[in-house]
Structures are given as structure tokens and as C-alpha cells.
N, C-alpha and C positions, 0 to 999 in steps of 0.2 A: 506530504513528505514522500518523495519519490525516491524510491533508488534504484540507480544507473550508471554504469558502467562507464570508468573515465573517458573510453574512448567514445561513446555513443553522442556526441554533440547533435547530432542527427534528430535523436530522438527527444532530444532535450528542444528543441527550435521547433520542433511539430507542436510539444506539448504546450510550449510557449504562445501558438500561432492557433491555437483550438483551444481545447478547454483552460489550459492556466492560462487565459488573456484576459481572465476580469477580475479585477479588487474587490469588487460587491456585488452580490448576487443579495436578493431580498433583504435588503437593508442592512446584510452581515458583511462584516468586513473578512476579507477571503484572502489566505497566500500561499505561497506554494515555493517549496526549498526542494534541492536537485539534492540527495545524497552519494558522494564519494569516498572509496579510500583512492588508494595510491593503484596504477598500473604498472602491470606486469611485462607490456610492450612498448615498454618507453626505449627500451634496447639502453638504457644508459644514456641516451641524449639529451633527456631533459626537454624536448622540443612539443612532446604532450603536454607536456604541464606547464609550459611557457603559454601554451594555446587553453590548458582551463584558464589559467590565470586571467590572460586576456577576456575571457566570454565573461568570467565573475566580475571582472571591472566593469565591462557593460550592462550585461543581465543584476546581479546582487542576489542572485538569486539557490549561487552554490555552497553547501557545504560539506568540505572534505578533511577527511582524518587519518591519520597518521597506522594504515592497515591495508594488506595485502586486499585488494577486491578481486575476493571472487565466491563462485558458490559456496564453498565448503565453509567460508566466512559471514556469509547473512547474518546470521546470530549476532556474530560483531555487530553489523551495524545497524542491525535491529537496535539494540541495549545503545549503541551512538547515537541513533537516533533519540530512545526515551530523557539519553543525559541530555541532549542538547534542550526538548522540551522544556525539561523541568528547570535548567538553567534560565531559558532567552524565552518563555511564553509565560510567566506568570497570568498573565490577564487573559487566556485563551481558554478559551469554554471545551473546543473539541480538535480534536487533529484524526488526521485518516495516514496510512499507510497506504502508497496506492502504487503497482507496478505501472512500468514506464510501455507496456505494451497494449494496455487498458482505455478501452471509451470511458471515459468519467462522463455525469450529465451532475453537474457541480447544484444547477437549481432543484434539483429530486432531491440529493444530498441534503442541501439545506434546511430543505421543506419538509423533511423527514426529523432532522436533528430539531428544529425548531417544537415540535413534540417530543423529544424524547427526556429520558433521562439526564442530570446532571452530573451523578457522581454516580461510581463504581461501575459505568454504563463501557462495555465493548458491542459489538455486532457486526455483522460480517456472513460471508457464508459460512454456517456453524456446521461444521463436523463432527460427528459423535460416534463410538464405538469402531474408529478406524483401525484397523489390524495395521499391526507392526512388520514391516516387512525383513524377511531373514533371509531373503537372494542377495548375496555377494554380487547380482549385475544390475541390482535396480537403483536405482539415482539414490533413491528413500531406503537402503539397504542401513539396518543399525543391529548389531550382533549382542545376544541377551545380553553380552557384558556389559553392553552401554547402557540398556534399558533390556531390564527382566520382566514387563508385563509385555503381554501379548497385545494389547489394544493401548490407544491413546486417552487421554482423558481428551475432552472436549474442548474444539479449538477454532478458533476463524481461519479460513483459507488465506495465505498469504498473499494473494491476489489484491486484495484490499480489504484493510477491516478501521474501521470509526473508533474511535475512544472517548470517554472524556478526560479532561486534563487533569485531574486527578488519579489517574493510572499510572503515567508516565515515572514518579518517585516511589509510586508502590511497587513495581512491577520493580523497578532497579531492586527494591531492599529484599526483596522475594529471592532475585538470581543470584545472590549470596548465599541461598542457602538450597539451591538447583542444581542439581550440577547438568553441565551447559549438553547442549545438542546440538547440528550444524541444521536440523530441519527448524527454522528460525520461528514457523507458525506453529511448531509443534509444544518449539521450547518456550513460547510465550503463555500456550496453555496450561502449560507445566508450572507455569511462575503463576497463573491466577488460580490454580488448583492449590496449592499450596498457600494459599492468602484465602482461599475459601470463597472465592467471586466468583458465582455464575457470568455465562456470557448471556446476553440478550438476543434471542430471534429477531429475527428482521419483521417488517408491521408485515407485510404482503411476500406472500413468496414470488420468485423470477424479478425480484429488482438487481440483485446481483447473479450474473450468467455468466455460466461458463464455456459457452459457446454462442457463437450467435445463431437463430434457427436457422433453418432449410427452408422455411419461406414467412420472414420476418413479415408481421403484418405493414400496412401504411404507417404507423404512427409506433414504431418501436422502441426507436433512439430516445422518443420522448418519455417512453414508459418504465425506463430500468434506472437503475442508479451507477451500475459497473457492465460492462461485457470483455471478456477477454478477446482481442485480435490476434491474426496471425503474428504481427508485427507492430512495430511504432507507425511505420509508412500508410498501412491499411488505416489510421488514422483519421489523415487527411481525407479520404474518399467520406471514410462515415462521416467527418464531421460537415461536411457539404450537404450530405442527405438529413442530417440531423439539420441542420438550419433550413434545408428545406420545407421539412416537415414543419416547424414552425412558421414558417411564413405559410402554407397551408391551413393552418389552424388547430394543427393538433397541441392536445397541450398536454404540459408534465403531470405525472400523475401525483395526483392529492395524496398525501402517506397520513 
């Protein structure tokens, strides 16, 4: 489940042409939906959304909802995301959140879920004890009236976090009784805290990176599960090196 920006088709045809290009990775059936609301620069013409329309006619692969996109609104389509889940996947074991600016290595992913937990299972880069930030110029600015503790409870980084598919209808009955926050990873921790669900550690630390290093070994690409990139386009370059690396011999790492 990716969310991206209506106008980003860019970044949507990279994701398409690297990591979302396979149905089945170790014998698991794999798929992957573009999330949208509505844009803001469509100037009235309708001429953006004539062209998602078009790319969903061929891809099949978008879903969009009837909501302003943009940052302040994640939240939204976080919880759009969880209803769509719980509606259109009953038979799905697990789903990931994953930004559209991100290396995914979809076979670590798997390799990993294939052990893991069934039920009540998230994981992700888990953050704990993050102070609340009270600067009126910080992106994460939220004023005690919104939230009166000082620190967060404990949350997966929005970058990308794993589920199982039993979360998606709990997490919805939870943010009935939340009240909402625009920091979308924040507000999701908020919703399993109050449902009483730990989050799960990752098995190995450095599978999910928040940078890539300063001097990445030979076999990197192959060893992480997420990395954040500058960009969508930086993509393309990694995913060359990553297929290199494989055809060298290096291999995904055993989780």
C-alpha cells in the first residue's frame, strides 16, 4: 500500500518498473495499490484526473478517495487505507505501508513475514520515548491542547511498517475512540496503545534504514528490507545495483 501524490505518476511507473514488478516472490502471492485522494492542482480542469483515470485503466493498480491530499491529511488516508483492507483483502495474511520514496527488497520482506507472527503482529522502525514537539516551526509541531504528554507512546516510523491483517478492523474501532492527529505514525500508535498491542521489534536490526550509509558494503541492497532515498528517481539507479549485486552472488539476508 503506497501513498502518492495524484500528481506523482513518475514515481508510480519507477515503482512499477523495480520493486512492484513481481506477483510472487517465494511462493507468496504479492500486490501492491497506489493510494490517492483528490488534487489540489488540478486548477479546475479536470485534466489530472482524466490522466489518473487513464493510468488505472491500464495499471489496475490505483486507489483513490474522495479527500484533499496532502500532508496535514495522512491520517486520512492512513484509516482509508485500513477500511479499504478490511473491506477488499479478507484472505490476506499481511500488508505493509510503504512510502513511494523508499527501496523496498520485497524478497527479505517476505522471508522475514514467513516467520513471523499471525495476529496482533506490526513491526517497523519502532520508536519509543519520542518527545513531543512544542516549536510552532517544526513540520511535527502539536500544541499541549492537542496532545498534553510530553513523549509519544510507541510507534513504527511512517516510512514503512508490516501488519497482519487482522489490525486493519481493530485499528479502525480503536480511532473512534482517539481523537485524530495529522502525524499519521503517530496516530496509529495512539490507536494500538489504546487496544493494548505491543508493536513487534524487527528480528535483526539495520533491515529498515533511514539513510543509506556513507560507504555501503558490496552486498547492501541485498541485506535490508527498506532504505529511504532522496527520491523516487534515485530508485532506478539503486535498483540496477541491487540486481547487480544478485547476479554477483550475494544473497538476501535469512531473517
Amino acid at each position: 500500500m503506497i501513498p502518492v501524490a495524484p500528481s506523482n505518476r513518475e514515481a508510480r511507473d519507477i515503482i512499477r518498473n523495480t520493486w512492484g514488478n513481481k506477483s510472487t516472490v517465494l511462493g507468496q502471492r504479492i500486490s501492491h495499490y497506489f493510494l490517492l485522494g483528490l488534487s489540489k492542482v488540478d486548477n479546475g480542469t479536470g485534466a489530472l484526473q482524466e490522466q489518473i483515470l487513464q493510468e488505472s485503466q491500464i495499471n489496475h493498480d490505483i486507489l483513490q478517495s474522495d479527500f484533499l491530499d496532502t500532508y496535514k491529511n495522512l491520517t486520512i488516508k492512513t484509516m482509508i487505507m485500513f477500511e479499504w483492507l478490511t473491506s477488499h483483502c479478507p484472505n490476506t495474511s499481511y500488508a505493509m505501508k510503504v512510502d513511494s520514496d523508499i527501496f523496498l527488497n520485497v524478497h527479505n520482506l517476505v522471508n522475514m513475514l514467513l516467520r513471523a507472527p499471525q495476529n496482533l503482529y506490526m513491526t517497523g522502525e519502532v520508536v519509543r520515548n519520542a518527545a513531543v514537539s512544542r516549536n510552532p516551526n517544526s513540520k511535527w509541531y502539536l500544541p499541549a491542547a492537542a496532545f498534553p504528554q510530553s513523549t509519544y507512546p510507541p510507534y513504527v516510523m511512517g516510512l514503512g511498517y508490516v501488519f497482519s491483517q487482522d489490525l486493519p478492523k481493530r485499528i479502525l474501532e480503536a480511532s473512534a475512540h482517539v481523537r485524530a492527529l495529522y502525524i499519521e505514525d503517530v496516530y496509529v500508535g495512539l490507536c494500538l496503545r489504546h487496544l493494548r498491542i505491543s508493536l513487534t521489534d524487527l528480528p535483526h536490526h539495520g533491515l529498515f534504514r533511514l539513510t543509506v550509509p556513507h560507504t555501503p558494503s558490496d552486498c547492501y541492497w541485498t541485506s535490508v528490507i527498506t532504505t529511504i532515498l532522496q527520491d523516487s528517481k534515485q530508485l532506478l539507479s539503486v535498483w540496477d545495483q541491487y540486481e547487480t549485486q544478485i547476479r554477483r552472488g550475494c544473497l538476501s539476508r535469512h531473517l
